[in-house]
VOGU-3710 file (C-alpha; in Angstrom, 3 decimals, decimal comma):
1> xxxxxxxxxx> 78,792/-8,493/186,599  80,722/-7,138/189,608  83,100/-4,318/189,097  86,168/-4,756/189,804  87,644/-2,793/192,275  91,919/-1,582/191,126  94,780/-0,095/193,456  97,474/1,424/192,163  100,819/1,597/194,582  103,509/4,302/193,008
11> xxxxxxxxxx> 106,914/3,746/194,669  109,277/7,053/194,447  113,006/6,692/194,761  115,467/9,368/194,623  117,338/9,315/191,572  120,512/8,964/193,039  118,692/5,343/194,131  116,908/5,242/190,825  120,267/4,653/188,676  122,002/1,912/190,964
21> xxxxxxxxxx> 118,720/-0,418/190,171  118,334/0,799/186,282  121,263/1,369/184,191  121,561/4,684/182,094  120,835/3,119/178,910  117,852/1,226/180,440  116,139/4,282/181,509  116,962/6,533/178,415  114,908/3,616/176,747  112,172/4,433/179,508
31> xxxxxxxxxx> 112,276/7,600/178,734  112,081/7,526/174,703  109,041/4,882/175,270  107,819/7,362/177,222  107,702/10,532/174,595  106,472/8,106/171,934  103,042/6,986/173,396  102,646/10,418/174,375  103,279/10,985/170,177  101,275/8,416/169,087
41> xxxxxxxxxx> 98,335/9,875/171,157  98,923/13,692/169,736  98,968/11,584/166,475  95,490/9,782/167,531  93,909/13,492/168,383  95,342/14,818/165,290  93,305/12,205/163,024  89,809/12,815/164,973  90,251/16,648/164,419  90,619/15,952/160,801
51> xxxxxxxxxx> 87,962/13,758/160,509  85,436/16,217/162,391  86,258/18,621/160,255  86,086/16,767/157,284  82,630/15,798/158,439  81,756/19,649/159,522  83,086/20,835/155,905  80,414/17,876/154,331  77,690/18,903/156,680  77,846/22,915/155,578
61> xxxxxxxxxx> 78,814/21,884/152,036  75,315/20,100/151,385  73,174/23,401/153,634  74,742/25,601/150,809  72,908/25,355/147,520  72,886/27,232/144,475  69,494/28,783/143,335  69,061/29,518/139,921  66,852/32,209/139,252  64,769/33,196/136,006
//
């Protein structure tokens, strides 16, 4: 399969220009959406972190043994 070749095309407005097109409350709600996929991926990194050192605590867990000796 071919791969698909993407552009992206950023337009930047001044902001004095960016609030005749959006109202206030509009972009406020941009800006909220915003912070809160930026949260839910600190949240996302947070979990894998756990989990590796969940599995790092397992893995030197089982190496440690206790010897008993006569």
């Amino acid at each position: 399969m071919a791969e698909e070749k993407t552009k992206e095309i950023r337009i930047s407005i001044p902001e004095d220009l960016f609030s005749l097109f959006i109202p206030e409350k509009t972009a406020s709600h941009l800006m909220n959406a915003r912070k809160e996929v930026l949260l839910s991926l600190r949240s996302l990194i947070d979990a894998r972190i756990e989990a590796m050192e969940r599995f790092e605590k397992k893995r030197t867990a089982k190496a440690k043994k206790k010897i008993k000796i006569e």
